[in-house]
C-alpha positions in Angstrom: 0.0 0.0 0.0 1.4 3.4 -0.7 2.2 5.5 1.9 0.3 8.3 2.8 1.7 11.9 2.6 -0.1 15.1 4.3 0.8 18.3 2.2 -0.3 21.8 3.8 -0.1 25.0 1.9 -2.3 28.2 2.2 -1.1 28.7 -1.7 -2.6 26.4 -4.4 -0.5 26.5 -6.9 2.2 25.0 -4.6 -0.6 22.9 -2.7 -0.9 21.3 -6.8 3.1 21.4 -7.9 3.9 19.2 -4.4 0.8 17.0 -5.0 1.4 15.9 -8.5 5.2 15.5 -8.0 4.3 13.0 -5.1 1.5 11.5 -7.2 4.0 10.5 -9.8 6.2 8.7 -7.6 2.8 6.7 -6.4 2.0 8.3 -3.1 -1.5 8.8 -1.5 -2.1 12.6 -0.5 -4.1 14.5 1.1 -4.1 18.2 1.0 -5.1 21.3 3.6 -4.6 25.3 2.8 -4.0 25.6 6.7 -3.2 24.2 10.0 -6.2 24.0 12.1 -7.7 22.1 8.4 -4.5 19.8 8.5 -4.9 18.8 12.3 -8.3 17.8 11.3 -7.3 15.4 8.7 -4.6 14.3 10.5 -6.5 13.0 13.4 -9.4 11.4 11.3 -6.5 9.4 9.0 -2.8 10.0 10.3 -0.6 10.3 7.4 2.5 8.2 7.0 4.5 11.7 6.3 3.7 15.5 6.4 4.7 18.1 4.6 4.0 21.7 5.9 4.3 25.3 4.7 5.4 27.8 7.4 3.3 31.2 6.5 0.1 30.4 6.1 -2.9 32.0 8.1 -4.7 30.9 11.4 -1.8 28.6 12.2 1.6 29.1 10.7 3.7 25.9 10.5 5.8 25.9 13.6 2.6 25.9 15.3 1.1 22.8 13.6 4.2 21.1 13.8 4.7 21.6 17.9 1.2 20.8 17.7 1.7 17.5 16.3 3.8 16.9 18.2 2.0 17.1 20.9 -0.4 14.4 19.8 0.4 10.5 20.2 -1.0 9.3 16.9 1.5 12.0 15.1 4.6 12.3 17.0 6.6 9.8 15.1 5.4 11.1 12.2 8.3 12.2 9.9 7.9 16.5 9.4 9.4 18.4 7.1 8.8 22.1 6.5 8.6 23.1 2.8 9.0 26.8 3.0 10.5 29.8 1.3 11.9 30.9 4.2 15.6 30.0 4.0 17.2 31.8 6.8 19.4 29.4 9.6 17.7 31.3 12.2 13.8 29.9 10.2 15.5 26.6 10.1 16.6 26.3 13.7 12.8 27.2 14.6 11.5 25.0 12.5 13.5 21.9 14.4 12.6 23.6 17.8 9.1 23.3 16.7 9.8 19.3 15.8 10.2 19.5 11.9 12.3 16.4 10.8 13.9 18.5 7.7 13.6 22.0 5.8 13.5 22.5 2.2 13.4 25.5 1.3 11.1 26.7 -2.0 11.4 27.0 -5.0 12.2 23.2 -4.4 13.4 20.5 -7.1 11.2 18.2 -7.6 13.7 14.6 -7.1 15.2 16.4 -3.9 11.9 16.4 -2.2 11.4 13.0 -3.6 14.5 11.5 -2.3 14.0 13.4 1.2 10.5 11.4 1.5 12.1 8.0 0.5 14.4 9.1 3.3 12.1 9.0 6.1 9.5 6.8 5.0 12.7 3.6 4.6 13.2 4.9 8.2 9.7 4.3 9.2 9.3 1.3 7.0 13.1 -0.2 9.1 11.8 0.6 12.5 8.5 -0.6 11.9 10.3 -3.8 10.9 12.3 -4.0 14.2 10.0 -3.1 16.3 8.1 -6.7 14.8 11.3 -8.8 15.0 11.5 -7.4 18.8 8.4 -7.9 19.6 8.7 -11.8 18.1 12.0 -12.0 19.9 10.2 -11.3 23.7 7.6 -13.7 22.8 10.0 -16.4 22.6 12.1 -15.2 25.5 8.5 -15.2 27.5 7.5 -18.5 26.4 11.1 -20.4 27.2 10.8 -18.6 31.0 8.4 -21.9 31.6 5.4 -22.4 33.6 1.8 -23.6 31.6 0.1 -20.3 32.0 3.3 -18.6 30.8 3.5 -21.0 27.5 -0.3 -20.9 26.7 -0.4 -17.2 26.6 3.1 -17.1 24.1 1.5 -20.1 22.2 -1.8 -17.7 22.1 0.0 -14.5 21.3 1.9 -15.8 18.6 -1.5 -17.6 17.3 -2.5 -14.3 17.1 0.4 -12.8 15.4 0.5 -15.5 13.0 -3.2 -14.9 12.0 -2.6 -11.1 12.0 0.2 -11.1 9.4 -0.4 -14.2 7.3 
């Protein structure tokens, strides 16, 4: 399944130009022209990645990123800002808010597209680990002994098996 990308931009043009570059490469998007719009989406279907403009009215980007932050469905999220700002002092805010990466506008197109690959093979690695560790406890439980302790590791892993084929 293709991973799901939030883009937020309070200019359309750029809203459209982000979205059909991240089409192309096969990504699902969903867009919002502001924050308080985006922290909506986001908490009725958490994206895999988001992409945020900084200006933008209501709720700039530093705001909606700290925000997201802020809530546990979207603080692992990867962030990056996609901005015109380009300043180091607009960069440094932007990872005090909890932004992942900056890139500034007019952006090229395969730069953005290899920054997403980035993070989402980050996601993709830890979400494998996180499984093999979780597999790994499972058997470490189970060889502790005891039948209560071996039915519940035979039950779990039941489970798991039926979960992911």
């Amino acid at each position: 399944m293709a991973a799901h990308i939030l883009v937020v931009d309070d200019n359309e043009l750029n809203l459209k130009l982000a979205t059909r570059v991240l089409e192309k490469d096969g990504y699902q998007i969903s867009t919002a022209l502001n924050g308080v719009e985006a922290l909506k989406l986001s908490n009725q279907n958490p994206p895999d990645l988001a992409l945020l403009d900084v200006m933008m009215p209501a709720m700039d980007g530093y705001e909606l990123c700290t925000r997201m932050r802020e809530n546990p469905k979207l603080k692992n999220m990867p962030i990056i800002m996609l901005t015109a700002l380009s300043s180091v002092d607009d960069r440094l805010k932007a990872f005090d808010a909890g932004a992942d990466d900056f890139l500034s506008k007019p952006f090229v197109p395969a730069e953005l597209l290899a920054r997403v690959r980035v993070f989402l093979r980050h996601l993709e690695t830890r979400a494998e680990a996180q499984s093999e560790n979780f597999s790994q406890k499972i058997a470490v439980f189970s060889l502790r002994g005891g039948v209560g302790v071996s039915t519940l590791a035979t039950n779990l892993a039941a489970g798991m098996t039926q979960l992911w084929g």
